[in-house]
C-alpha positions as CSV (number, residue, x, y, z in Angstrom):
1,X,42.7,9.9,-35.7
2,X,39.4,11.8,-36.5
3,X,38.4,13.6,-39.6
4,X,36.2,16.9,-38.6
5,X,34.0,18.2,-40.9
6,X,34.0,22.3,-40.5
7,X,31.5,24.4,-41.4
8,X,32.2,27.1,-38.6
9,X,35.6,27.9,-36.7
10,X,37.7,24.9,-35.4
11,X,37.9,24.5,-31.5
12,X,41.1,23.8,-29.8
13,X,39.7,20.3,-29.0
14,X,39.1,19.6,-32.9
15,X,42.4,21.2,-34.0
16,X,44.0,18.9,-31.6
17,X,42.6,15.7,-32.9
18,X,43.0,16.5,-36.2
19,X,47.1,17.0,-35.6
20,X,47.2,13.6,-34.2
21,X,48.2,11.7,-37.0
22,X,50.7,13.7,-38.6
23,X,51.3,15.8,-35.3
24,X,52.8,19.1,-36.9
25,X,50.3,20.0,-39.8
26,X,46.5,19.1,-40.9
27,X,45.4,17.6,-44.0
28,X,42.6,19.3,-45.6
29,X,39.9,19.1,-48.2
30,X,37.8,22.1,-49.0
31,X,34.9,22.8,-50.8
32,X,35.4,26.3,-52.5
33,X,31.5,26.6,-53.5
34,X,30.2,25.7,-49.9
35,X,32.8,27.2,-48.3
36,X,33.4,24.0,-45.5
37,X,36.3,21.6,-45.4
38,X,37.1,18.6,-43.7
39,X,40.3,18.1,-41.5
40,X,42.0,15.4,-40.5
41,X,43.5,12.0,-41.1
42,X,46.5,10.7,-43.1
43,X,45.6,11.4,-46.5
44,X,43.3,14.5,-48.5
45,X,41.4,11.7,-49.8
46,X,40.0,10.4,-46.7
47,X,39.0,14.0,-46.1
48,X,37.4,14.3,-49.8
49,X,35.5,11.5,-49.1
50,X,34.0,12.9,-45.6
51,X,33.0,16.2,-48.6
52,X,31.6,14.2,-50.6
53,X,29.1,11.7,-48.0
54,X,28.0,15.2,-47.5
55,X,27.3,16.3,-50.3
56,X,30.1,18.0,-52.2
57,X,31.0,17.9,-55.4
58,X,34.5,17.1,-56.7
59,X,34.9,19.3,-58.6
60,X,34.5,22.0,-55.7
61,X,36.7,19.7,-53.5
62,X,40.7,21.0,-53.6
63,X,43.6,19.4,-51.1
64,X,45.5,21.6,-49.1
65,X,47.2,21.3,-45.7
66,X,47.2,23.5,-42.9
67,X,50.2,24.1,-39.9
68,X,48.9,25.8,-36.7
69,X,51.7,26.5,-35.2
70,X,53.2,29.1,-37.9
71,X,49.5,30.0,-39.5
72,X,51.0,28.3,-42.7
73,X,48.8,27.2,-45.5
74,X,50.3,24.8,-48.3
75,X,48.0,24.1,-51.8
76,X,49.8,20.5,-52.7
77,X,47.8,16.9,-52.9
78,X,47.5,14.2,-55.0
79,X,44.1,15.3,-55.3
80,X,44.5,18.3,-56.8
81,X,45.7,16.3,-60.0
82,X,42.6,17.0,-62.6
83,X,43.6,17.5,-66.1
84,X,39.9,18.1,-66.7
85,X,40.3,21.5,-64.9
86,X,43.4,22.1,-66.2
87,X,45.2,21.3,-63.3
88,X,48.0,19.1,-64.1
89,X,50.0,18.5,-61.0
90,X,49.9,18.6,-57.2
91,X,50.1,22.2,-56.4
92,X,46.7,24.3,-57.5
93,X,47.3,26.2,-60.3
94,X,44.7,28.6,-60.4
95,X,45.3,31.7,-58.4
96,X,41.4,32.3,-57.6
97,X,41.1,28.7,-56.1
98,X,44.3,29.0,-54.5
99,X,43.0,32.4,-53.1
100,X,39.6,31.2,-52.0
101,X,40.7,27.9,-50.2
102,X,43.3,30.0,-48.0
103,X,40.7,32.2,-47.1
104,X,38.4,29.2,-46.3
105,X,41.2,27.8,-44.2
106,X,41.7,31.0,-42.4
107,X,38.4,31.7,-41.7
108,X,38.0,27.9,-40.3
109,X,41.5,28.1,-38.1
110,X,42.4,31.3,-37.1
């Protein structure tokens, strides 16, 4: 399983390695100030962590998973749990952010 980091459109050769380890759907942290995210894996966290070797803040960093084959995506991860922000649970809270890291994902995927 590889973790891409994407700071421009995802090929068909990356989108392909990133579904291989949960085959249907992508696991993704984005950065909503850079505007990049990082694909991939089994968890957001490993994901957050490839963000954050590169420079990210977390508190830019939100988990979010994406489905290519129906253009879906979902705003739940364990990550996303930060009381500090006033996020409280799994699912983003915030509209804006919620906004912003679909866009990102669009932008990355489709």
């Amino acid at each position: 399983m590889k973790i891409h980091l994407l700071r421009e459109h995802a090929t068909p050769h990356q989108v392909a390695e990133m579904l291989e380890a949960l085959n249907t759907y992508i696991k993704l942290a984005v950065d909503v100030k850079r505007g990049i995210a990082a694909g991939g894996g089994e968890w957001h966290a490993d994901c957050e962590q490839v963000l954050w070797k590169d420079g990210s803040l977390q508190v830019d960093i939100w988990g979010a998973d994406y489905s290519p084959s129906t253009n879906q995506v979902t705003f739940e991860a364990l990550i996303n749990i930060r009381p500090r922000q006033n996020n409280r649970g799994m699912l983003i809270q915030d509209p804006e952010v919620r906004r912003t890291v679909e866009e990102i994902v669009r932008l990355l995927f489709e």
